[in-house]
N, C-alpha and C positions, 0 to 999 in steps of 0.2 A: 574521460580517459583515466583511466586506473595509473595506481604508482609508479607500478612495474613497467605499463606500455610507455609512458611519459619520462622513465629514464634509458627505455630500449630507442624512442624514437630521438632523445637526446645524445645518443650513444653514434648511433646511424649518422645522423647529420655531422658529429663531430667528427667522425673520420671522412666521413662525404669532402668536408669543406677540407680535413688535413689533406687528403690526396690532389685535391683540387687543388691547393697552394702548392704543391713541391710535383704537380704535373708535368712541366717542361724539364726539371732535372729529372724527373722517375722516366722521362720516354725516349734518354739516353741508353736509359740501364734495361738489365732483362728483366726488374721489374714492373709486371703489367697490372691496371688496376682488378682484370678478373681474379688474379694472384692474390693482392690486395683485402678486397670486397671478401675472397672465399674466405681466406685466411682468419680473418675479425668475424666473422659468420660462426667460421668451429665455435672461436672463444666464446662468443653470446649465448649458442646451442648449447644443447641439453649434457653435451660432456663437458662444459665450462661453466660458464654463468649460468645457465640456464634459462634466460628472462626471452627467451622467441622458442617455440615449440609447436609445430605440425598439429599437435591434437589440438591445443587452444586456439592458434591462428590460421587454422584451416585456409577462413576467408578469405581474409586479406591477403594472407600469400598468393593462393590462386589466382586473386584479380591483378596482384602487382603486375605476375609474371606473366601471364594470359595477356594483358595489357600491352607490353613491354614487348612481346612476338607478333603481336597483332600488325603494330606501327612498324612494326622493322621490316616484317611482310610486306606492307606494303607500300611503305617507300620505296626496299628493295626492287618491288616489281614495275614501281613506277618507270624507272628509269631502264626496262627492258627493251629496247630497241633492234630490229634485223640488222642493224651495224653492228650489233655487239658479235653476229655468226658470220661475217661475211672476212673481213681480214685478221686473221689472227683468230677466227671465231671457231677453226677447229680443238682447239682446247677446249675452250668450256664446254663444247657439245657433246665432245666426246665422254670428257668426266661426267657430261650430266645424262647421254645417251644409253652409256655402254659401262661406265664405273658405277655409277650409283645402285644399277641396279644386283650389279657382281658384288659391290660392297654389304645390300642387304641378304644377297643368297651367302657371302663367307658367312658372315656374323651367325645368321640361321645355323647352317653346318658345323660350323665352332661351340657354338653353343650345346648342342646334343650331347658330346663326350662330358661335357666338363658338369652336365647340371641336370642327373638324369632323371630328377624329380619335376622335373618342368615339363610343360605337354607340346607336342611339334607347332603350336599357335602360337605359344608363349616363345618358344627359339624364334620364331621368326618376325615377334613382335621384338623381341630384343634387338636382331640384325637392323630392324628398319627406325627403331629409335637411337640407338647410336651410330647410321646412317648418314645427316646430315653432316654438314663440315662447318665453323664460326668463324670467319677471317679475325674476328676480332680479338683469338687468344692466341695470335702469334703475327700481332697488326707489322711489326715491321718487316716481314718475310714478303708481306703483300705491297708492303709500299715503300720498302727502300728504294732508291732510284737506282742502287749498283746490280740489280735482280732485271735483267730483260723485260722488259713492258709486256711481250708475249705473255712471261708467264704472268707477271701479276694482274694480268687485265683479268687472264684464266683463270687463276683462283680466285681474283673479287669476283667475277661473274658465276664460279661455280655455286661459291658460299652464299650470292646472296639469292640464288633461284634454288638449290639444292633442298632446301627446307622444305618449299612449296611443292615442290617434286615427291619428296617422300612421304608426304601426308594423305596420300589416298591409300598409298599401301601397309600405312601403318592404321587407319581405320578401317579398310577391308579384313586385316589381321586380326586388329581386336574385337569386332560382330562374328569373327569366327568362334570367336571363346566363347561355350557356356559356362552364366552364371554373371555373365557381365551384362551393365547396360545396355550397351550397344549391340549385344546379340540378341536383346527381346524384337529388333526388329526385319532381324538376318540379314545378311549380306544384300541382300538386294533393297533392303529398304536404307539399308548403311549408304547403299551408291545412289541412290534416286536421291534421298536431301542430304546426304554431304559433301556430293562430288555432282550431280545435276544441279538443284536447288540453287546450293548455297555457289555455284557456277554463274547461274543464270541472274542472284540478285547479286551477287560483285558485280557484274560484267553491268549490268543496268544501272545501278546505282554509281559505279564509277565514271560509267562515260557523263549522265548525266551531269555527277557536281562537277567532272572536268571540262563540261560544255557550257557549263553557268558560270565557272568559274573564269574562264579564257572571255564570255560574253559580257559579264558583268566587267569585266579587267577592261576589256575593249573600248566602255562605254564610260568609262573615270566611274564607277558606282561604286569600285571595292578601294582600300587602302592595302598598303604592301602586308602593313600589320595582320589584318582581318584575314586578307588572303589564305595566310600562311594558317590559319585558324580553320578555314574551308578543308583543308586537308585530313585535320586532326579529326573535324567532323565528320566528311567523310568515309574514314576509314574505320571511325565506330559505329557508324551508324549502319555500316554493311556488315559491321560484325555482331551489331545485338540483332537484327533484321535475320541471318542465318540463322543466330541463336534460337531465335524467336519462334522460326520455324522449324526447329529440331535437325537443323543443319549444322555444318562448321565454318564456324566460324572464322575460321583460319585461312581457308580455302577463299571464301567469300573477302575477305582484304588481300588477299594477295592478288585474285584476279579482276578485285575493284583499285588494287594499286595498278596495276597492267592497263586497264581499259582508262582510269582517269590521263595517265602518262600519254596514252594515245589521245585522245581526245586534247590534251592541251597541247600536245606538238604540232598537232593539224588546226588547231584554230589559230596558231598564235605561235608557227615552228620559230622564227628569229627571236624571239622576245622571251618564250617560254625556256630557251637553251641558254640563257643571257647570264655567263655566271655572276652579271650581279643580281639576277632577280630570278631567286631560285626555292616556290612557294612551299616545296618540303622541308624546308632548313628548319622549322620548328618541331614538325614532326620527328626529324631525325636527331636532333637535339633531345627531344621529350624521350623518344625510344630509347637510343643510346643511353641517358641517363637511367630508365627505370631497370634497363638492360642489365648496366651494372649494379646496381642493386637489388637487380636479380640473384648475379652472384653471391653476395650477403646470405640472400634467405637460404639458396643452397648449401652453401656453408653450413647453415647451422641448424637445418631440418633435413637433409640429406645425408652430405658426407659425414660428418660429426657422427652421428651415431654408425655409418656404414665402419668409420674407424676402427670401431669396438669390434667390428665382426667381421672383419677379413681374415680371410683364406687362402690355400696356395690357389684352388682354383678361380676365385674372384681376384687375385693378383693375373695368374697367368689368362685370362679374358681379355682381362683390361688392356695387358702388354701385347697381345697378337691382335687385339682390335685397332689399336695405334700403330702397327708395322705391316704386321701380312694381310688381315682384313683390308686396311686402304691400301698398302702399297702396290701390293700385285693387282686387284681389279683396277688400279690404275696405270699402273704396267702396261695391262691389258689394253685398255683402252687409249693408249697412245701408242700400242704396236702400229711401225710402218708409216707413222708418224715424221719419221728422220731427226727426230727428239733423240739427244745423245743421252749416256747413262746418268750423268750428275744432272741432267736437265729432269727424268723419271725420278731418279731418289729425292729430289728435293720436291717435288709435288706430288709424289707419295707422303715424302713425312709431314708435308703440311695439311692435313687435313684433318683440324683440330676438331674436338667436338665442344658446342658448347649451349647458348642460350635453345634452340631448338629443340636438345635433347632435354635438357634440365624440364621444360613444359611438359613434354610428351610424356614424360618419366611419373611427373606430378599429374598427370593426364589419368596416367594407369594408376594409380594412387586413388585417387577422385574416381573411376567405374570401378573399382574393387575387384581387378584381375586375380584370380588364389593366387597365382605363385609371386604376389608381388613383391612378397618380404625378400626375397630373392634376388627376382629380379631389380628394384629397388639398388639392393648394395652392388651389383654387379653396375648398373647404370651411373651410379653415385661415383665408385671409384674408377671410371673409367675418364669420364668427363672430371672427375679429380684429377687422374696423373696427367689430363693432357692438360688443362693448365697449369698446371705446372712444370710441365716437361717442354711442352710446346710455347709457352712464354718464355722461360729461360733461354732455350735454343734457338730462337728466331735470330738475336741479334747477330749469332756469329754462326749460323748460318749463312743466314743473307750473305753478310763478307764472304765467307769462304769460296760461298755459288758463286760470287761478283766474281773474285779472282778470278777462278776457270773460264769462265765466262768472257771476262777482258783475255786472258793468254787464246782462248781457241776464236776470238773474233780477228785477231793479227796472224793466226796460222789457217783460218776457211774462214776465205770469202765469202761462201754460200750457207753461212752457217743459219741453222734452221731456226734456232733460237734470235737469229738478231733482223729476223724479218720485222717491217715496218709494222706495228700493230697499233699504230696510233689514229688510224683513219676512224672516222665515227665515233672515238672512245665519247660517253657521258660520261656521268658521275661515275665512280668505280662505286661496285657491289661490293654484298660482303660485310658491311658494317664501318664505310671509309668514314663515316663522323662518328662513330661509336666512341665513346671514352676508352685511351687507351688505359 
């Protein structure tokens, strides 16, 4: 290890461990460790210190982050269950039904006026990379307990399937580009091993280890320890296994998180839901952490240099991607709902962007889309201003919602928000172990 990487990796760990100590006082306040992580990320990057830089650590960055979305896919999806759509399940459905995809058609449309040097593939590759929502840069919005259970069960279930969801249309988008990778084998061959393929060895490989896994548990052969290691295994081994076959890898753990999740509820439903024996808890531990030292490398091979190069039209994107891009196709998609107006504004502003977009970003980076120098600072400062906009304002937030919330449950009885949505809940999505 060189001079330089052995006092960046000494650098890393020593704020890793400060945030780690002053964790329980920092997850009073509105600061969040994404905040945190990005923040110390500028400094190190190329407008600071300069000792982490995209040209020379190409590698390592990709595998952290690649890594770190991989696990969180699919623990996420592990714990997808038809209780999660059945009481209380028309929120997530709808944001993931009918928002999501209005969310990638605003973005698309928005994008055209402001960046006319980009080609209509490239708009609509931006709409569906800043797409996704990360419960975990605005964690206490999602998990205070004065915020309705309706909604936060909503948005952990939106944030943590949402990613998975946008990932076919942001690969179909990018095979439409000439000059990229992914277009030497057109759209058709993009959907046969990205979205069939890498479909078909998730879905196999996940039921499988979660059949060996519930079998061996059954028969005393695994330890709680090891277990929780089947998981880790798992979930990479569905993602080099896609890789391998010129799939995605993405796609392939999220729907080998889904299939193993099913497969250990039916071999072993009482034991496998038991919150004391809960065999993802390492994987989401290991995700969570690389997660936010995800934030770090953005910081400081990202935003840092997007700093130097903002504009009013990379300002005014990034501000109607975080308002009217989510707010209204979420509007939308709870019209008729009986969802009152503070109940839409506040799950419109919470849908922050974050660890999904950061890969996807560094995705297009690594196939070499032209207009990515562009598109790049547009992505950079938008998943900028929402953590930090979107962490700040969680905590009072939350309160505020609570308030209204407590005054219209004493004045309607039938009030839409204070339906029981606790039936069936599992682990909450979204990134509920993520470091806040």
């Amino acid at each position: 290890m060189s001079g330089g990487s052995a006092w960046t990796g000494a650098a890393v760990a020593a704020v890793t461990a400060g945030y780690a100590l002053f964790s329980r006082r920092l997850a009073s306040t509105p600061v969040s460790a994404p905040m945190v992580f990005t923040g110390f990320g500028v400094l190190i990057g190329p407008i600071g210190l300069d000792v982490l830089d995209l040209g020379h650590d190409a590698g390592p960055v990709l595998t952290l982050i690649e890594a770190a979305l991989a696990l969180l896919l699919f623990t996420d999806s592990m714990t997808v269950r038809r209780s999660d759509l059945r009481t209380g399940g028309f929120l997530p459905l709808r944001l993931l039904a009918i928002g999501l995809p209005l969310s990638i058609g605003a973005g698309w449309l928005l994008a055209w006026p402001l960046f006319p040097g980009l080609t209509l593939w490239e708009f609509a590759l931006l709409g569906a990379v800043l797409a996704p929502t990360d419960a975990a840069l605005g964690k206490t919005a999602c998990s205070s307990p004065r915020v309705p259970a309706l909604v936060r069960h909503g948005l952990n279930v939106e944030s943590g399937l949402n990613d998975g969801l946008a990932l076919p249309f942001f690969l179909m988008f990018l095979a439409a580009i000439p000059g990229t990778v992914a277009s030497e084998e057109g759209v058709d061959g993009v959907f046969w091993r990205a979205l069939a393929v890498s479909t078909a060895v998730g879905l196999a490989l996940g039921w499988v280890g979660g059949w060996l896994s519930t079998f061996a548990r059954a028969r005393g052969w695994v330890t709680g320890e090891w277990q929780q290691v089947v998981v880790l295994a798992v979930a990479f081994c569905a993602y080099s296994v896609a890789t391998g076959l010129d799939g995605s890898g993405f796609i392939a753990t999220w729907m080998g998180g889904f299939a193993f999740g099913v497969a250990l509820r039916q071999g072993e439903p009482t034991r496998a839901e038991s919150a004391k024996e809960r065999p993802a808890d390492l994987a989401e531990y290991v995700g969570g952490l690389l997660g936010t030292l995800s934030f770090l490398v953005f910081g400081a091979v990202l935003l840092g240099p997007t700093l130097e190069h903002l504009d009013w039209r990379i300002i005014t994107y990034a501000v109607l991607s975080l308002t009217v891009v989510r707010m209204l196709p979420a509007a939308l998609a709870l019209a008729g709902t009986g969802m009152r107006l503070p109940t839409l504004a506040y799950v419109g502003w919470f849908g922050p962007r974050g660890l999904a977009s950061v890969v996807f970003g560094l995705l297009l980076v690594e196939d070499h889309v032209p207009g990515i120098e562009q598109l790049g600072r547009v992505i950079a400062a938008t998943i900028g201003l929402s953590i930090l906009l979107h962490g700040m304002s969680a905590p009072y937030f939350a309160d505020r919602y609570g308030n209204w919330y407590d005054a219209a449950k004493t004045t309607t009885p039938d009030l839409r928000e204070a339906q029981d949505a606790s039936e069936g809940f599992g682990r909450q999505h979204g990134g509920s172990r993520r470091l806040r």
